[in-house]
C-alpha positions in Angstrom: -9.4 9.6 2.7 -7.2 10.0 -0.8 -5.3 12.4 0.8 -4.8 11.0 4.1 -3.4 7.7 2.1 -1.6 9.9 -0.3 0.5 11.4 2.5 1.8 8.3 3.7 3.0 7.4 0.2 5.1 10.7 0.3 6.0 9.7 3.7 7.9 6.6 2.8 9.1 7.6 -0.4 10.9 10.5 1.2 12.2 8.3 3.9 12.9 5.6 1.4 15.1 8.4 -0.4 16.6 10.1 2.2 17.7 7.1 4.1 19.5 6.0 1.0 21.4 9.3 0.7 22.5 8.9 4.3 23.3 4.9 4.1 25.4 6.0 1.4 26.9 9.1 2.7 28.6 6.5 5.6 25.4 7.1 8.1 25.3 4.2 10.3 21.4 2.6 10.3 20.7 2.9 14.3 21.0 6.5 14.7 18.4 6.6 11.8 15.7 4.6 13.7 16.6 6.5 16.6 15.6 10.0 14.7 12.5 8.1 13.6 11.2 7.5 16.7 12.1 10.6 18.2 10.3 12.3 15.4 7.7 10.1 15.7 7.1 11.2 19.9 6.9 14.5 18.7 4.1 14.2 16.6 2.2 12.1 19.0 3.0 15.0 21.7 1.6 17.4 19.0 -1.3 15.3 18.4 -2.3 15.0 22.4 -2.4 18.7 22.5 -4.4 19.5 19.4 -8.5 19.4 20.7 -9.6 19.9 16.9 -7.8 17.1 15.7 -8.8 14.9 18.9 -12.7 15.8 18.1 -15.0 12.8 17.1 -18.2 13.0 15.3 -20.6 10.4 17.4 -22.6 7.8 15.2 -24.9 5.2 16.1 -23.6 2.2 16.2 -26.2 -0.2 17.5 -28.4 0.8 14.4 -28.8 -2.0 11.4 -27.2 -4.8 12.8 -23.2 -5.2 12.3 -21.9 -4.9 9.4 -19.1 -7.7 9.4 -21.6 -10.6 8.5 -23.1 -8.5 5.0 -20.9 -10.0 2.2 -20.5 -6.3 0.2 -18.4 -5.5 3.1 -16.1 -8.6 2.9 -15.3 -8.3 -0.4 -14.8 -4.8 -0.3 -12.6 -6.1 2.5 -11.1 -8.4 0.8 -10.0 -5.9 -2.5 -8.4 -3.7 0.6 -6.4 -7.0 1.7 -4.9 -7.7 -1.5 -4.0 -4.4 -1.9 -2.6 -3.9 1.1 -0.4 -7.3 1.0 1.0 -5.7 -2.4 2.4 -2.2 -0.3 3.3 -4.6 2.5 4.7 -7.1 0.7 7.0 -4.9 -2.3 7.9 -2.0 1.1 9.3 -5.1 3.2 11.1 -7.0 -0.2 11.8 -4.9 -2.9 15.0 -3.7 -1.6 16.1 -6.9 -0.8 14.9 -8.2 -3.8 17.0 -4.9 -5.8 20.1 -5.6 -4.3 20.2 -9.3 -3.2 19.0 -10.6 -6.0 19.9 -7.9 -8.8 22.9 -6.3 -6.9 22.1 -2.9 -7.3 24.3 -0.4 -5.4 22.7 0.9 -1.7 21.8 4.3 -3.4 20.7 3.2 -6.6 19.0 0.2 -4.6 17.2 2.6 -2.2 15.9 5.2 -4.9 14.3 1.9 -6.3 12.5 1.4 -3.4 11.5 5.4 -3.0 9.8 4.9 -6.8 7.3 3.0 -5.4 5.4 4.8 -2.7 6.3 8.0 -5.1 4.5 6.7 -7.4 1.6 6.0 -4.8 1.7 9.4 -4.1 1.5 10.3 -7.1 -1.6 8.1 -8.3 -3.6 8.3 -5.2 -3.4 12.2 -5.9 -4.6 10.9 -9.5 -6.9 8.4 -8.7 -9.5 11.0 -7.2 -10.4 12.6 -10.5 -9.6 9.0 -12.4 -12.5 7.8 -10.0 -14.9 10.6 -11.0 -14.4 9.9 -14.6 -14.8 6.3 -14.7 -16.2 5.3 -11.5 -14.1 3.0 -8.7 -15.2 0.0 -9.4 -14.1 0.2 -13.3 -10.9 1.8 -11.8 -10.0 -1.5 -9.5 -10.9 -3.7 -12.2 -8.3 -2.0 -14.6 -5.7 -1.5 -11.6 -5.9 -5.1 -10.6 -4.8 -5.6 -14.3 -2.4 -3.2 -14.9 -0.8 -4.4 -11.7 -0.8 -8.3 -12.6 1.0 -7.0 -16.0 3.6 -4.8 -14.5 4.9 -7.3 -11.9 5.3 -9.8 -14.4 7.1 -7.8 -16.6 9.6 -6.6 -13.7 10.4 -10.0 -12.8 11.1 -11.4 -16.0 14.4 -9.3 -16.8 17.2 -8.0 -14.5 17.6 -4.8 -16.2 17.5 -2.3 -13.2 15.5 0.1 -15.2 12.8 -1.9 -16.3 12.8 -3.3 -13.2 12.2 -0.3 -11.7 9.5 0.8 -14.5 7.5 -2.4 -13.5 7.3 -1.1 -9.4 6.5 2.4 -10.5 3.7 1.1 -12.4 2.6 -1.3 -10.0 2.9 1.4 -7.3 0.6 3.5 -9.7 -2.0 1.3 -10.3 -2.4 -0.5 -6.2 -2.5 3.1 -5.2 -5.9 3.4 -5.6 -7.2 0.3 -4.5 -7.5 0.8 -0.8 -8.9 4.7 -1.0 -11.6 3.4 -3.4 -12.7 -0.1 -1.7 -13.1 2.7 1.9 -15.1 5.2 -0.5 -17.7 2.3 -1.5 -17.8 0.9 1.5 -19.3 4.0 3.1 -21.5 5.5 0.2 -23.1 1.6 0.6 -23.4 2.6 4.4 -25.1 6.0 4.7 -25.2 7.1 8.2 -22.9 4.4 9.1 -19.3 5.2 7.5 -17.8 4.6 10.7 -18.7 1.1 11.1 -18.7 0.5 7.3 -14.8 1.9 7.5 -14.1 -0.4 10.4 -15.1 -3.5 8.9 -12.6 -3.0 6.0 -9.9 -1.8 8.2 -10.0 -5.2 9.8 -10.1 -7.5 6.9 -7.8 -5.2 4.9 -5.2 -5.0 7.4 -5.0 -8.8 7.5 -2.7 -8.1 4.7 0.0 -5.9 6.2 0.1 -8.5 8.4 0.5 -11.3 6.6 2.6 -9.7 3.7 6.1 -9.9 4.9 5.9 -13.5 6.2 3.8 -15.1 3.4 6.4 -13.8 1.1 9.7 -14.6 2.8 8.1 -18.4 3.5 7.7 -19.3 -0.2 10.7 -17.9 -0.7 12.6 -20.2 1.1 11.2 -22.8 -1.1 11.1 -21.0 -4.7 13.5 -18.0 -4.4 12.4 -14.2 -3.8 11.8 -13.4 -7.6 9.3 -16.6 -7.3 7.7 -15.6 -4.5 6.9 -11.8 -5.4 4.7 -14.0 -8.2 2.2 -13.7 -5.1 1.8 -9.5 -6.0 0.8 -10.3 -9.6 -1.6 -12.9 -8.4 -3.4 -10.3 -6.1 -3.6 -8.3 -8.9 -5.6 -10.9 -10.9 -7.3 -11.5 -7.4 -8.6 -7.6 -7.3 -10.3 -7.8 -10.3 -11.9 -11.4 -9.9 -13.4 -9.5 -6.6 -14.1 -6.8 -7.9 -15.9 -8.3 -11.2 
Protein backbone atom coordinates (compact mmCIF):
# COMPACT_ATOMS: atom_id res chain seq x y z
CA UNK A 1 0.00 0.00 0.00
CA UNK A 2 3.48 2.26 0.51
CA UNK A 3 4.14 1.71 -2.86
CA UNK A 4 0.87 2.07 -4.45
CA UNK A 5 0.85 5.69 -2.56
CA UNK A 6 4.39 6.21 -3.40
CA UNK A 7 3.64 6.09 -7.12
CA UNK A 8 1.13 8.68 -7.09
CA UNK A 9 3.56 11.00 -5.44
CA UNK A 10 5.96 10.45 -8.44
CA UNK A 11 3.00 10.82 -10.49
CA UNK A 12 2.30 14.38 -9.70
CA UNK A 13 5.64 15.52 -9.10
CA UNK A 14 6.50 14.56 -12.63
CA UNK A 15 3.49 16.13 -13.93
CA UNK A 16 3.94 19.11 -11.61
CA UNK A 17 7.51 19.35 -13.31
CA UNK A 18 6.91 18.68 -16.70
CA UNK A 19 3.95 20.84 -17.00
CA UNK A 20 6.08 23.75 -15.85
CA UNK A 21 8.67 23.09 -18.50
CA UNK A 22 5.96 23.22 -21.15
CA UNK A 23 3.97 26.34 -19.54
CA UNK A 24 7.17 27.85 -19.86
CA UNK A 25 8.39 26.67 -23.12
CA UNK A 26 4.97 28.85 -24.63
CA UNK A 27 2.67 25.42 -24.37
CA UNK A 28 -0.82 26.56 -24.07
CA UNK A 29 -2.60 24.75 -20.78
CA UNK A 30 -5.67 23.00 -22.80
CA UNK A 31 -3.79 20.84 -25.05
CA UNK A 32 -2.16 19.63 -21.71
CA UNK A 33 -5.41 18.47 -20.05
CA UNK A 34 -6.28 17.11 -23.24
CA UNK A 35 -2.95 14.67 -23.27
CA UNK A 36 -4.01 13.89 -19.69
CA UNK A 37 -7.06 12.53 -20.42
CA UNK A 38 -6.15 10.82 -23.32
CA UNK A 39 -3.40 9.19 -21.36
CA UNK A 40 -5.54 8.60 -18.84
CA UNK A 41 -8.33 6.38 -21.42
CA UNK A 42 -5.48 4.43 -22.20
CA UNK A 43 -4.70 3.12 -19.06
CA UNK A 44 -8.16 2.47 -18.19
CA UNK A 45 -8.39 0.49 -21.73
CA UNK A 46 -5.22 -1.29 -20.48
CA UNK A 47 -6.66 -1.92 -17.19
CA UNK A 48 -10.14 -3.58 -18.69
CA UNK A 49 -8.09 -5.99 -20.54
CA UNK A 50 -5.62 -7.15 -17.82
CA UNK A 51 -7.70 -10.41 -15.86
CA UNK A 52 -4.80 -10.46 -13.24
CA UNK A 53 -5.02 -7.08 -12.31
CA UNK A 54 -9.06 -7.26 -12.37
CA UNK A 55 -8.86 -10.49 -9.90
CA UNK A 56 -10.41 -9.94 -6.30
CA UNK A 57 -9.69 -11.89 -3.36
CA UNK A 58 -13.41 -12.55 -1.71
CA UNK A 59 -13.72 -11.85 2.13
CA UNK A 60 -16.57 -12.09 4.34
CA UNK A 61 -18.08 -9.25 4.91
CA UNK A 62 -21.11 -10.04 7.05
CA UNK A 63 -18.65 -11.41 9.76
CA UNK A 64 -18.10 -9.08 13.18
CA UNK A 65 -20.54 -6.59 12.72
CA UNK A 66 -19.41 -3.27 10.63
CA UNK A 67 -16.65 -1.72 11.31
CA UNK A 68 -17.73 2.04 10.91
CA UNK A 69 -19.30 2.34 14.43
CA UNK A 70 -15.78 0.87 16.40
CA UNK A 71 -13.95 4.14 17.44
CA UNK A 72 -10.15 2.63 16.57
CA UNK A 73 -11.41 2.89 13.07
CA UNK A 74 -12.53 6.63 13.24
CA UNK A 75 -9.64 7.84 14.48
CA UNK A 76 -7.52 5.96 12.39
CA UNK A 77 -9.92 7.65 9.98
CA UNK A 78 -9.63 10.65 11.16
CA UNK A 79 -5.33 10.71 11.07
CA UNK A 80 -6.06 9.62 7.19
CA UNK A 81 -8.41 12.90 6.91
CA UNK A 82 -6.01 15.26 8.10
CA UNK A 83 -3.51 13.98 6.19
CA UNK A 84 -5.17 13.89 3.21
CA UNK A 85 -6.61 17.65 3.60
CA UNK A 86 -2.64 18.55 3.87
CA UNK A 87 -1.88 16.83 0.04
CA UNK A 88 -5.26 18.22 -0.98
CA UNK A 89 -5.03 21.30 0.41
CA UNK A 90 -0.87 22.41 -0.45
CA UNK A 91 -1.59 20.31 -4.44
CA UNK A 92 -4.71 22.76 -5.09
CA UNK A 93 -2.77 26.15 -3.33
CA UNK A 94 0.70 26.03 -3.17
CA UNK A 95 1.25 27.28 -6.65
CA UNK A 96 -1.10 29.88 -6.18
CA UNK A 97 0.20 30.65 -3.01
CA UNK A 98 4.20 30.60 -4.91
CA UNK A 99 3.29 32.90 -7.37
CA UNK A 100 0.33 35.01 -6.24
CA UNK A 101 1.38 35.74 -3.23
CA UNK A 102 5.37 35.43 -3.41
CA UNK A 103 5.61 36.14 -7.31
CA UNK A 104 7.72 33.42 -8.29
CA UNK A 105 8.32 32.93 -11.97
CA UNK A 106 5.84 30.02 -13.75
CA UNK A 107 8.90 27.62 -13.86
CA UNK A 108 10.50 28.40 -10.78
CA UNK A 109 6.82 28.47 -9.34
CA UNK A 110 5.92 25.00 -10.83
CA UNK A 111 9.23 23.10 -9.68
CA UNK A 112 8.00 24.45 -6.19
CA UNK A 113 5.02 22.70 -6.47
CA UNK A 114 6.88 19.35 -8.04
CA UNK A 115 9.07 19.44 -4.53
CA UNK A 116 6.29 18.44 -2.75
CA UNK A 117 4.82 15.21 -4.03
CA UNK A 118 8.76 14.53 -4.77
CA UNK A 119 9.35 14.56 -1.61
CA UNK A 120 6.26 12.29 -0.91
CA UNK A 121 7.77 9.99 -3.12
CA UNK A 122 10.60 10.07 -1.59
CA UNK A 123 9.36 9.54 2.17
CA UNK A 124 6.73 7.09 1.55
CA UNK A 125 9.63 4.94 -0.08
CA UNK A 126 11.32 5.88 3.43
CA UNK A 127 8.65 5.64 5.68
CA UNK A 128 8.47 1.66 5.12
CA UNK A 129 11.68 0.90 6.89
CA UNK A 130 11.24 4.24 9.22
CA UNK A 131 8.00 2.23 10.34
CA UNK A 132 9.80 -0.97 11.06
CA UNK A 133 12.31 0.79 13.19
CA UNK A 134 10.14 2.76 15.31
CA UNK A 135 6.80 1.58 14.83
CA UNK A 136 3.68 3.75 12.98
CA UNK A 137 2.22 5.07 15.60
CA UNK A 138 5.59 6.76 17.08
CA UNK A 139 6.15 7.71 13.28
CA UNK A 140 2.65 9.84 13.07
CA UNK A 141 3.16 11.26 16.30
CA UNK A 142 6.61 12.73 15.18
CA UNK A 143 5.23 13.45 11.48
CA UNK A 144 2.32 15.42 12.83
CA UNK A 145 5.04 17.45 14.51
CA UNK A 146 7.53 17.82 12.12
CA UNK A 147 4.79 18.89 9.77
CA UNK A 148 3.18 21.63 12.30
CA UNK A 149 6.92 22.99 12.46
CA UNK A 150 7.77 23.14 8.77
CA UNK A 151 4.59 24.94 7.70
CA UNK A 152 5.05 27.54 10.10
CA UNK A 153 8.39 28.16 9.24
CA UNK A 154 7.42 28.40 5.41
CA UNK A 155 4.93 30.91 6.05
CA UNK A 156 6.77 33.10 8.14
CA UNK A 157 9.40 34.41 5.44
CA UNK A 158 9.00 35.08 1.60
CA UNK A 159 12.39 33.72 0.80
CA UNK A 160 11.55 31.28 -2.13
CA UNK A 161 14.07 28.89 -0.88
CA UNK A 162 13.04 28.48 2.47
CA UNK A 163 9.78 28.51 1.34
CA UNK A 164 10.29 25.78 -0.53
CA UNK A 165 12.46 23.92 2.23
CA UNK A 166 9.33 24.22 4.56
CA UNK A 167 6.90 22.11 1.57
CA UNK A 168 9.62 19.62 1.07
CA UNK A 169 9.69 18.86 4.61
CA UNK A 170 6.12 18.96 5.12
CA UNK A 171 5.76 16.77 2.03
CA UNK A 172 8.30 14.37 3.85
CA UNK A 173 6.77 14.05 6.96
CA UNK A 174 2.54 13.87 5.71
CA UNK A 175 3.91 11.18 3.43
CA UNK A 176 3.51 8.64 5.72
CA UNK A 177 0.57 9.37 7.45
CA UNK A 178 -2.10 7.86 5.18
CA UNK A 179 0.12 4.43 4.31
CA UNK A 180 0.44 3.93 8.08
CA UNK A 181 -3.14 4.87 9.51
CA UNK A 182 -4.38 1.89 6.27
CA UNK A 183 -1.46 -0.54 7.70
CA UNK A 184 -3.08 -0.33 11.46
CA UNK A 185 -6.21 -0.36 10.42
CA UNK A 186 -5.92 -3.80 8.91
CA UNK A 187 -3.38 -5.55 11.28
CA UNK A 188 -6.40 -4.38 14.08
CA UNK A 189 -8.71 -6.24 11.53
CA UNK A 190 -7.39 -9.69 10.72
CA UNK A 191 -9.44 -11.39 8.19
CA UNK A 192 -11.24 -8.27 7.57
CA UNK A 193 -8.61 -5.72 5.73
CA UNK A 194 -11.02 -5.15 3.25
CA UNK A 195 -13.63 -3.62 5.31
CA UNK A 196 -11.10 -2.29 7.80
CA UNK A 197 -9.50 -0.33 4.50
CA UNK A 198 -12.99 0.87 3.48
CA UNK A 199 -13.91 2.44 6.55
CA UNK A 200 -10.79 4.71 6.37
CA UNK A 201 -11.08 5.38 2.80
CA UNK A 202 -14.43 7.00 3.59
CA UNK A 203 -13.57 9.10 6.48
CA UNK A 204 -10.13 9.90 5.02
CA UNK A 205 -11.22 11.03 1.77
CA UNK A 206 -13.58 13.53 3.54
CA UNK A 207 -10.47 15.44 3.29
CA UNK A 208 -9.65 15.70 -0.36
CA UNK A 209 -12.87 16.79 -0.48
CA UNK A 210 -13.10 19.35 1.72
CA UNK A 211 -9.39 20.63 1.26
CA UNK A 212 -9.66 22.99 -1.61
CA UNK A 213 -12.76 24.75 -0.46
CA UNK A 214 -12.14 24.98 3.33
CA UNK A 215 -8.90 26.66 2.38
CA UNK A 216 -9.96 29.11 -0.38
CA UNK A 217 -13.11 30.16 2.16
CA UNK A 218 -10.94 31.46 4.97
CA UNK A 219 -8.95 32.83 2.66
CA UNK A 220 -11.30 35.17 1.49
CA UNK A 221 -11.48 36.48 5.03
CA UNK A 222 -7.68 36.24 6.30
CA UNK A 223 -5.57 35.97 3.06
CA UNK A 224 -3.95 32.57 1.55
CA UNK A 225 -0.75 32.73 3.78
CA UNK A 226 -3.50 32.79 6.77
CA UNK A 227 -5.42 30.26 5.71
CA UNK A 228 -2.68 27.51 4.81
CA UNK A 229 -2.29 28.05 8.94
CA UNK A 230 -5.14 25.23 8.64
CA UNK A 231 -2.07 22.53 7.31
CA UNK A 232 -0.01 23.23 10.47
CA UNK A 233 -3.06 22.82 12.60
CA UNK A 234 -3.64 19.32 11.17
CA UNK A 235 -0.39 18.60 11.90
CA UNK A 236 -0.89 19.32 15.63
CA UNK A 237 -4.27 17.52 14.95
CA UNK A 238 -2.37 14.13 13.87
CA UNK A 239 -0.62 13.78 16.77
CA UNK A 240 -3.39 14.81 19.36
CA UNK A 241 -5.15 11.65 17.51
CA UNK A 242 -2.69 9.71 17.37
CA UNK A 243 -1.53 10.31 21.17
Amino acid sequence: LTMLHAAFSGGAALAAALTGVLLAAGAAYRPLYLAAGVAMCVVMFAWTLAPAIRHRHSEDLASGGTLFLRPLFLALGTITALGFFVESALESWSAIYLRGEIGLSVLLGSFGVAFFPGAMFVGRLGSIGIHRRVGRRRALVVAGGVLTVAMLAALATDLPPLIIGGLVVVGLAVSGVAPAAFSLAGDAAPGRSGQASAVVTVVGYSGFLVAPGAIGGVAEIVGLAGALLMVAACGLLITGVTV
